[in-house]
N, C-alpha and C positions, 0 to 999 in steps of 0.2 A: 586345238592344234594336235595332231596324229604324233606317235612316237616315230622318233627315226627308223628306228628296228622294232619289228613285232616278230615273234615266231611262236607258231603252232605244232606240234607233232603229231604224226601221225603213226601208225603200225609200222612202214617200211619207208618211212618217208620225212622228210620234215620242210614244211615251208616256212621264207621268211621275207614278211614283206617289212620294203623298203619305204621309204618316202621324204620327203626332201632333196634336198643336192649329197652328192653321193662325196662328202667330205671325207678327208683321212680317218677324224675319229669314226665316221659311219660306217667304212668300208673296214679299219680298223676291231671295231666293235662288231660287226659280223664275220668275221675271219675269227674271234677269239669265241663267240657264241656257237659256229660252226663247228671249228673243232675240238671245244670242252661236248657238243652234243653230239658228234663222228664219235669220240673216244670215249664216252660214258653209255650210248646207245649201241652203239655198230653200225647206225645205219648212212647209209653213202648213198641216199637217193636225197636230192633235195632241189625243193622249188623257190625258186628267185622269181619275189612280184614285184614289177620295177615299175607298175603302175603312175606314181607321182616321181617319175623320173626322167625329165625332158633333156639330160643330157649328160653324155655319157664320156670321157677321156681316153686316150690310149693307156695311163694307169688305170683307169679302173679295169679294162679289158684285160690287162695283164693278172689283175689281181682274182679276176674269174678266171682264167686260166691256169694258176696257182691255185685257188678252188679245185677245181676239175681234176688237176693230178693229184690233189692231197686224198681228192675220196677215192680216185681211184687206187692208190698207195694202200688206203686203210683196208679198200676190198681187198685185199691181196696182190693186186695187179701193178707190180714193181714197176714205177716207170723212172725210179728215181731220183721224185721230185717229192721232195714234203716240207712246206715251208713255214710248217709249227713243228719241226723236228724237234728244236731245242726251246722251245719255248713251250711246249707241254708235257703233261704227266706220261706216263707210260699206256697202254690201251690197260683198261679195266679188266681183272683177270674172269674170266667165267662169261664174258661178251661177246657173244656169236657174232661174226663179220656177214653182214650179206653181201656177195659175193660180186653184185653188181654194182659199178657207180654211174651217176648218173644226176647230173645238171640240168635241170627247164628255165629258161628265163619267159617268164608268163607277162600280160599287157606293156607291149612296149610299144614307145610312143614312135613314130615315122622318122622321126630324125635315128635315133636307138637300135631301131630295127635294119636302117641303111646302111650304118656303121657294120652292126652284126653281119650283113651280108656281106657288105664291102672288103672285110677283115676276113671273110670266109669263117667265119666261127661260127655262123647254121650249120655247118658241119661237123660240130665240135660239141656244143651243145643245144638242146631241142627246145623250139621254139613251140609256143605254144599262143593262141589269142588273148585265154583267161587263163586266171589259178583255176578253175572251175572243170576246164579243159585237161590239165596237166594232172589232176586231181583225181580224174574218172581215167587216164592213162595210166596211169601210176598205181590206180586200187586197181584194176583190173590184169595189170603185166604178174607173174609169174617171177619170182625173184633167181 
């Protein structure tokens, strides 16, 4: 049986794939791995593999979307949304922000991917086929 949460880092990046049904503890437990690694790293680029995720709710979509402004906040980009405000540390002193933030949700299933359209949040965050995909976009951007 796969873990619910894996995460890998990267240079300017961090992926973390998902699997199973996308429960409060799961969505929970990536929101606080998220932002203990935003605020120990700097980096605000990250890849979401939603692979073994056939289904998806209007809370989970909110909860990526609170994602989305939290890295964006950390990059610098005030949008006055950060919803580990008071439930985390301070940022790390001496940890360079990369400037960019920046959401992929990687293999998602036809049902996942309808929603993401339907909800207009391919506009929001970047859609990708693979982590593989997301991966070679991501080493190759310019931060």
């Amino acid at each position: 049986m796969a873990k619910p949460l894996e995460k890998e880092r990267f240079d300017s990046f961090i992926v973390f794939r998902l699997a199973g049904d996308l429960s409060s503890y799961i969505l929970n437990l990536l929101k606080a791995e998220l932002v203990y690694d935003v605020r120990e790293t700097g980096i605000c680029r990250v890849v979401l593999n939603m692979k073994d995720i056939d289904y998806i709710t209007s809370s989970d979509l909110g909860l990526f979307v609170q994602i989305y402004h939290y890295l964006d906040a950390e990059a610098g980009n005030n949008t006055g949304h950060d919803p580990a405000e008071q439930a985390c540390p301070e940022p790390v002193e001496g940890v360079e922000r990369i400037k960019k933030a920046v959401l992929c949700l990687t293999n998602l299933t036809p049902f996942v991917l309808d929603v993401i359209h339907m909800t207009r949040l391919d506009t929001v965050f970047r859609i990708y086929k693979t982590e593989e995909e997301a991966i070679k976009d991501l080493t190759s951007e310019k931060d």
